[in-house]
Each structure stands twice: as structure tokens, then as C-alpha cells.
C-alpha positions as CSV (number, residue, x, y, z in Angstrom):
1,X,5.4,-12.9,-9.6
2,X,7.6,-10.0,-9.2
3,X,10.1,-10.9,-12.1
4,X,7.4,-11.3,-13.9
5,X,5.8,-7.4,-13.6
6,X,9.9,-5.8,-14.5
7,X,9.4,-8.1,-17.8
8,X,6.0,-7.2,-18.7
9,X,7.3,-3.8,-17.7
10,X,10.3,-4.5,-20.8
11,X,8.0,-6.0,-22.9
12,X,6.1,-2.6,-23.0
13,X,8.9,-0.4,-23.4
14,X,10.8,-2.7,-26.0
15,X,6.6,-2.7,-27.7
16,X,6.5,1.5,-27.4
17,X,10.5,1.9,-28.8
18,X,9.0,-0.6,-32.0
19,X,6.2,1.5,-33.2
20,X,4.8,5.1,-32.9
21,X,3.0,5.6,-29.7
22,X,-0.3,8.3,-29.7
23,X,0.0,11.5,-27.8
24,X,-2.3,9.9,-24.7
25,X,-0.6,6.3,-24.3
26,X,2.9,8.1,-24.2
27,X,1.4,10.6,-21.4
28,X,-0.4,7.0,-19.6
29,X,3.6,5.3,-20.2
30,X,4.8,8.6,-18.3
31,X,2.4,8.9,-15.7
32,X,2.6,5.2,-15.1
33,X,6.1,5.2,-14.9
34,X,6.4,8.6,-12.8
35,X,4.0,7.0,-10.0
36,X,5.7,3.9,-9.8
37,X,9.5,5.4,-9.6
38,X,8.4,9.3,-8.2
39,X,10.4,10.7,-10.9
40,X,11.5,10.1,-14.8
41,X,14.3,11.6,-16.8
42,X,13.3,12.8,-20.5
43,X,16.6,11.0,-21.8
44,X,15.3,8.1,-20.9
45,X,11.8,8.1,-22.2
46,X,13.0,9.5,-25.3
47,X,15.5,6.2,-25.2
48,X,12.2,4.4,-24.7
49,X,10.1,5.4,-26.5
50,X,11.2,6.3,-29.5
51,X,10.6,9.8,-30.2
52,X,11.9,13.1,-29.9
53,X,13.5,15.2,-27.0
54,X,10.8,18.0,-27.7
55,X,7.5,15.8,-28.1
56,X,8.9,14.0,-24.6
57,X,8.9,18.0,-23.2
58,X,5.7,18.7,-24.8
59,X,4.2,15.5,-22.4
60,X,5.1,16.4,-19.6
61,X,3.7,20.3,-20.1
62,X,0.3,18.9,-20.9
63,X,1.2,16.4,-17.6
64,X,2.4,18.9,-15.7
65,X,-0.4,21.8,-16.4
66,X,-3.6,18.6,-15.5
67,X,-1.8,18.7,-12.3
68,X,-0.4,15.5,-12.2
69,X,3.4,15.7,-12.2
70,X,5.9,18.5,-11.6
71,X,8.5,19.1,-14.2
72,X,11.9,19.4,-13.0
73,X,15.4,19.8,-14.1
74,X,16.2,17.1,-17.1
75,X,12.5,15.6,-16.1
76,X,9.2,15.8,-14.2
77,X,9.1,13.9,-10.6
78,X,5.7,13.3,-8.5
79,X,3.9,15.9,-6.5
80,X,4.1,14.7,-3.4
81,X,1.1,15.7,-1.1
82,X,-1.6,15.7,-3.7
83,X,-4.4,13.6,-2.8
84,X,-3.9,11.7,-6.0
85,X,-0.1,10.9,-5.7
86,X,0.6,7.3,-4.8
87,X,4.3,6.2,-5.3
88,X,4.9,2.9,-6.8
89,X,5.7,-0.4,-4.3
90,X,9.3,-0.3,-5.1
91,X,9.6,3.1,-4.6
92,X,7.8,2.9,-0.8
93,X,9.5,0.2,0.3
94,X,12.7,2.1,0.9
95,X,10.7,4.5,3.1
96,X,10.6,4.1,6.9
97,X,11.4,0.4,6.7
98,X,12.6,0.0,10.5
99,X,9.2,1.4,11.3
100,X,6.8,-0.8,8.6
101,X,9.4,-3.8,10.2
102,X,8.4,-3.4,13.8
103,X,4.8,-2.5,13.6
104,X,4.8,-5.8,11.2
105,X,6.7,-8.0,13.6
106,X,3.8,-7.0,16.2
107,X,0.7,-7.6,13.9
108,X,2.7,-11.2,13.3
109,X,2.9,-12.0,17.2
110,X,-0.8,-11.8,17.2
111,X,-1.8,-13.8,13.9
112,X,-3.2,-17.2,15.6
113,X,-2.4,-20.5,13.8
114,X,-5.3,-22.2,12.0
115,X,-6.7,-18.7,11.4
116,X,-8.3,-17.1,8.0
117,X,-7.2,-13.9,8.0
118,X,-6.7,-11.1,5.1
119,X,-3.8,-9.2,3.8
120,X,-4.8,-6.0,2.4
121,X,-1.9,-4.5,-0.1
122,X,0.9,-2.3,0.6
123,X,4.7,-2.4,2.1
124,X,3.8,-2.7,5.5
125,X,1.1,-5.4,4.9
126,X,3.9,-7.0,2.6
127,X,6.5,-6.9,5.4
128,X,3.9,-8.6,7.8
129,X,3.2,-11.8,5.1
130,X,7.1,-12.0,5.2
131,X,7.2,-13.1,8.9
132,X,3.9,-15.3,8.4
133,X,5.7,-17.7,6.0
134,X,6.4,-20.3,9.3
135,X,3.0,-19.6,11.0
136,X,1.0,-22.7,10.5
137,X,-2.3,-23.3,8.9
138,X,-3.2,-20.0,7.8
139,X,-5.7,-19.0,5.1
140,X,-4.6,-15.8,3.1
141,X,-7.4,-14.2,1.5
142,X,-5.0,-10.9,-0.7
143,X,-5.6,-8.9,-3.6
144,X,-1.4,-7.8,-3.2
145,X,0.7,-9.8,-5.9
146,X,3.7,-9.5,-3.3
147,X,2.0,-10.5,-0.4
148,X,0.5,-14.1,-2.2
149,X,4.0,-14.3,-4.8
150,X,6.8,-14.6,-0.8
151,X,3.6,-16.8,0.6
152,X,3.4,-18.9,-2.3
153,X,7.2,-19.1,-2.9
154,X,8.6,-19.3,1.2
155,X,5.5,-20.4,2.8
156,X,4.1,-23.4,4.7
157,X,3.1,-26.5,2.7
158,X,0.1,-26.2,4.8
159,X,-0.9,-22.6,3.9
160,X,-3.6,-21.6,2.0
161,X,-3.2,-18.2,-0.2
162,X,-6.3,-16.7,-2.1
163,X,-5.4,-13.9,-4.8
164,X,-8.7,-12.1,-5.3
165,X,-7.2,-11.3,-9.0
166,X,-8.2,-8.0,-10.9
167,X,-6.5,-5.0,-12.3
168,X,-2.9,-4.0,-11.0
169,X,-2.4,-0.4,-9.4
170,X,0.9,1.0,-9.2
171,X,0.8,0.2,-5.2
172,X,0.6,-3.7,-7.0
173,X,-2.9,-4.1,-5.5
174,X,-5.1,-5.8,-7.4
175,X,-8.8,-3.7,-7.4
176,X,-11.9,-3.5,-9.5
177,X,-15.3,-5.5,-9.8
178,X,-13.9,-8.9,-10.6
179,X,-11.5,-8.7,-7.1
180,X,-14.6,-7.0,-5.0
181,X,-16.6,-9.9,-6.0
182,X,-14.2,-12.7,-5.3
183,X,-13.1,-10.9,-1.3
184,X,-17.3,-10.1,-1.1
185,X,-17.8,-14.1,-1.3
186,X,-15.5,-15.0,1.3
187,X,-15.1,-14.5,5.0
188,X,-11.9,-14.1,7.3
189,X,-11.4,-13.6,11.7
190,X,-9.2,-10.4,11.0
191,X,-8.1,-8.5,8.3
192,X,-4.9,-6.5,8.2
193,X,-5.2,-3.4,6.6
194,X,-2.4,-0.9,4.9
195,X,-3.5,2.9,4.2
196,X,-1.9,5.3,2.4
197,X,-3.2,8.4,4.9
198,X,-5.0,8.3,8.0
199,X,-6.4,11.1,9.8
200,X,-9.2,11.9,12.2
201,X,-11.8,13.7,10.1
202,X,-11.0,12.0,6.7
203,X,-10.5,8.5,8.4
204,X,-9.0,6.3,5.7
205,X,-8.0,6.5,2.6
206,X,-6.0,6.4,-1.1
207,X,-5.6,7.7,-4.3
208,X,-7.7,5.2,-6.1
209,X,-10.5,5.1,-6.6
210,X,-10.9,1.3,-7.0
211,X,-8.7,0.5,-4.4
212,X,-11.1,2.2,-1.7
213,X,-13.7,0.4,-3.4
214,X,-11.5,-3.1,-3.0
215,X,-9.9,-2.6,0.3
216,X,-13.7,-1.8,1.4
217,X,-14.7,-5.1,0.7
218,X,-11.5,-6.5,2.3
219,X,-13.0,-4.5,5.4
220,X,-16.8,-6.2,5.3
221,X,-15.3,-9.8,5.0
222,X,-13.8,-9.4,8.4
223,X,-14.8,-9.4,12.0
224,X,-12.0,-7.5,13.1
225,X,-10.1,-4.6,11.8
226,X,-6.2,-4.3,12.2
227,X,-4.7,-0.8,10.6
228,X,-1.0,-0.9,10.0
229,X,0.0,2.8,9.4
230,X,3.5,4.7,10.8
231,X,3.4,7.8,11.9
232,X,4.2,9.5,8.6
233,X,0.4,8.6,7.2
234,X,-1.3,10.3,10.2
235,X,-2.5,13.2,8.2
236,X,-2.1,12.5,4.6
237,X,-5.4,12.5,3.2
238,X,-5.8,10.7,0.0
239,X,-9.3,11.4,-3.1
240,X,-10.9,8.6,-1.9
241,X,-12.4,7.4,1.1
242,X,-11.8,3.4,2.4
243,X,-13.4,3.8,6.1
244,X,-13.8,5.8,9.3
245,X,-11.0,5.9,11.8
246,X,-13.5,4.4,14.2
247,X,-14.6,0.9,12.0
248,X,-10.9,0.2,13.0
249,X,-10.6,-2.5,15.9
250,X,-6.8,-1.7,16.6
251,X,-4.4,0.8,14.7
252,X,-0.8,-0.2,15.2
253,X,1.9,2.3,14.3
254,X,5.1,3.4,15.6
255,X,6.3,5.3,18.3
256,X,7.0,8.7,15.9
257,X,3.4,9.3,16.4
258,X,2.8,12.9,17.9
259,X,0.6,13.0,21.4
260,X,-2.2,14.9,19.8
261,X,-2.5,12.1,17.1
262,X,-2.3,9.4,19.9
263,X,-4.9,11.1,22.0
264,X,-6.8,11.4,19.0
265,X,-6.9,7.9,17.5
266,X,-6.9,6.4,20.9
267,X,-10.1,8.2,21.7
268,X,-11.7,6.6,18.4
269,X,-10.5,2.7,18.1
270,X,-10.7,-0.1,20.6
271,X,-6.6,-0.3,21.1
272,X,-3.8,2.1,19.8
273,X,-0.6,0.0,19.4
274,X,3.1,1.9,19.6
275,X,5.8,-0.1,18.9
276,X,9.4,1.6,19.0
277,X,11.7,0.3,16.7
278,X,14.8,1.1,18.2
279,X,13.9,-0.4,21.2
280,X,11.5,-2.8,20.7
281,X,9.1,-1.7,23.2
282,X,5.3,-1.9,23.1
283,X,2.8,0.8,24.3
284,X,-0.8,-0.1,24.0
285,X,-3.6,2.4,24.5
286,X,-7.1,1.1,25.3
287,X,-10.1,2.9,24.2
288,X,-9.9,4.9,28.0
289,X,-6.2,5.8,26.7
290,X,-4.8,3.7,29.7
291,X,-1.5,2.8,28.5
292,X,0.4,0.0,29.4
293,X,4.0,-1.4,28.5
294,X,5.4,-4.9,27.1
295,X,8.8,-5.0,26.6
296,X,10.6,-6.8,23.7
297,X,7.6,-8.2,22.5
């Protein structure tokens, strides 16, 4: 499923570089582009799409003055920190993989054979459905194409994978009506959720729109909550709103987390979860923020 996004991703280029392309589809190719790589280079968007070095640097002033990229030397890159910037899948999962690894290897410990559970998307969640493939008998209710495309392709013979289907997002969720209605029909015991900030006013949430509205749905099919966040979300506050810090059951993170933000979120969920990656110790805080200590879990 992957292979096939970088070709439809060709196909569009190779379409833009074949015909002229109007002022707002270039500016949609950019922005596209921009969010799923954080940055572009005008040489190569004039290479593909076919048009001049000057009407490229026009773009990306009317880009950069809406606010939604910064222009940079030979480019434009994406402005990290606005509550609308959302780098693209391949593009976060190169950041804090030993971290996404370990809090995903503890979320796997827990998942119960014979279980329905759902996958919400992300790289963290993606990295947990990579060490699911041997659990037995699970039902995965997703609306992330790389989360059902290594289930489907290294997975179980006795696995069940649901893709809720809709419209992709540059995160490779899929979101919109037609995906909130297929995850609103169906039920799951837990449901694993990925954020793209978490903080204790703003609770969860993203820079789309739809997704909130999907991954919302994801929540109310559950009946438990599992956050997986590390400690670089814990204050990033994205446009949109998915949930309050308290609807989650457990949050598990890693142990970069800062003591105010572990006092804080263990004062609002059931169980705060710190796993340290370099040592593969476990700390969990109950709800009293009464910590206690598995080793090597």
C-alpha cells in the first residue's frame, strides 16, 4: 500500500510536468508536498512542474504570506509550531524512533490474544501494529494505510484487519464522513490512540480537522482508551480538538517526560506509563501518582 502512494505520488507530478497547472493546484502540489517532506526546493518544483523559476517564487510568497510555510534559502520549509503544521508520515518516522519503539513494545505486551482492538494512525501506532503481526486472533479496526498495508502483508493468517477507508491526510490517516461512519458501526475492548500534541488544558489534539472528527469516533467505539505520545508532544497544541486528557484510560510515553508533566497527567488519567528506552525500565503511575517499577518488561 505504501509503493502504491510514492506512484500515485509520480503519477501526479509526471500529470503536473504534462500540462499547465492553475495558480491554486500548484500552491495545493506545494503545500502537499511541503507537509509531507517539511521542506521543498524551488529547483525541484520547477523540474516538476513545469513552469518558471519566478512563478514557483511567486507561490510560495502568496504560501508564505497565508501563513502556511516559511520561505527559506533556494525554498520554503514548514513552520514548525503552528497549530496547523503536521509533517508527513515519512518525515516523522525518523523522529524519536527509540522512544515511539519502546512505548510501542509496552502497548504490545498488553494487547490480549483473541481481542478487537483499534489502531488509530500515526508512527507510534504504526510501530505498535509492527510487533502485533505474531499476536494471535486479533481484530484490527484502522483508518492508517500503514498500520492495515504490514498487518495485511506480515501478519497472522488468523488476523482480522478492518480499513475504515476515506480520504488520505498527509499523516496517511484516512478521515472524513465515509471512515466516521464505517469506525461509528463497529465496536472494539481498547483502542490505541496516536496524537500529534497533548497538553493539560487543550487535552488532545491535531491539525485536521477531519482527523479529530475521525480519531473521535475511533475513541467512542472503545471501552478503553490507550494514548501513545513521547514526551516531545506534551505541550504542542494542535487547531483541533480530539478529547480531554481525562477520557484517556492510560497514557504511555517515555521517560523524557518532565515531573510537572508527569504530576500533571498522572493526576488526570487512570495510569501514566514511563518506559525508558535505554534501559528498558517501566514506571507506572496510578491515578494516586503511586509509582511502581517493572524491570525489562
Amino acid at each position: 500500500m505504501q509503493s502504491d502512494r510514492s506512484s500515485r505520488t509520480g503519477e501526479t507530478v509526471a500529470l503536473a510536468s504534462r500540462r499547465p497547472v492553475l495558480a491554486r493546484q500548484r500552491q495545493n502540489l506545494i503545500l502537499e508536498r511541503v507537509r509531507e517532506h517539511g521542506a521543498v526546493r524551488v529547483a525541484d518544483l520547477v523540474r516538476d512542474l513545469g513552469v518558471s523559476d519566478m512563478t514557483i517564487r511567486r507561490d510560495l510568497e502568496m504560501l508564505q504570506g497565508r501563513g502556511l510555510i516559511e520561505k527559506v534559502h533556494g525554498g520554503a520549509a514548514a513552520i514548525e509550531g503552528s497549530s496547523l503544521f503536521e509533517p508527513g508520515f515519512s518525515v516523522k518516522s525518523t523522529l524519536m524512533q527509540r522512544e515511539k519503539d519502546a512505548i510501542a513494545g509496552y502497548a504490545a505486551s498488553v494487547v490480549a490474544p483473541g481481542t478487537a482492538i483499534a489502531i488509530s494512525a500515526g508512527t507510534t501506532t504504526y510501530a505498535l501494529a509492527r510487533m502485533l503481526v505474531d499476536c494471535p486472533g486479533i481484530t484490527v479496526l484502522t483508518n492508517s494505510v500503514p498500520v492495515a498495508d504490514v498487518l495485511y502483508k506480515d501478519g497472522r493468517a488468523d488476523q482480522t484487519v478492518i480499513l475504515s477507508g476515506g480520504v488520505r491526510t498527509p499523516s496517511d490517516a484516512l478521515v472524513g464522513p465515509f471512515a466516521v461512519e464505517v469506525i461509528r458501526s463497529l465496536h472494539v475492548d481498547t483502542v490505541y490512540l496516536g496524537t500529534h500534541g497533548l497538553d493539560a488544558r487543550t487535552g488532545l489534539t491535531t491539525p485536521n480537522i477531519l482527523e479529530a472528527e475521525t480519531n473521535r469516533a475511533l475513541i467512542q467505539a472503545g471501552r478503553h482508551l490507550v494514548v501513545l505520545a513521547d514526551h516531545t508532544k506534551w505541550g504542542v497544541v494542535g487547531i483541533s480538538a480530539v478529547s480531554r486528557l481525562e477520557d484517556a484510560d492510560t497514557v504511555v510515553t517515555d521517560a523524557g517526560l518532565d515531573a510537572d508533566a508527569r504530576m500533571l497527567i498522572s493526576s488526570a488519567v487512570r495510569t501514566l506509563v514511563l518506559v525508558d528506552p535505554a534501559t528498558g525500565d517501566t514506571e507506572v503511575l496510578d491515578g494516586e501518582s503511586h509509582p511502581s517499577t517493572e524491570r525489562n518488561r
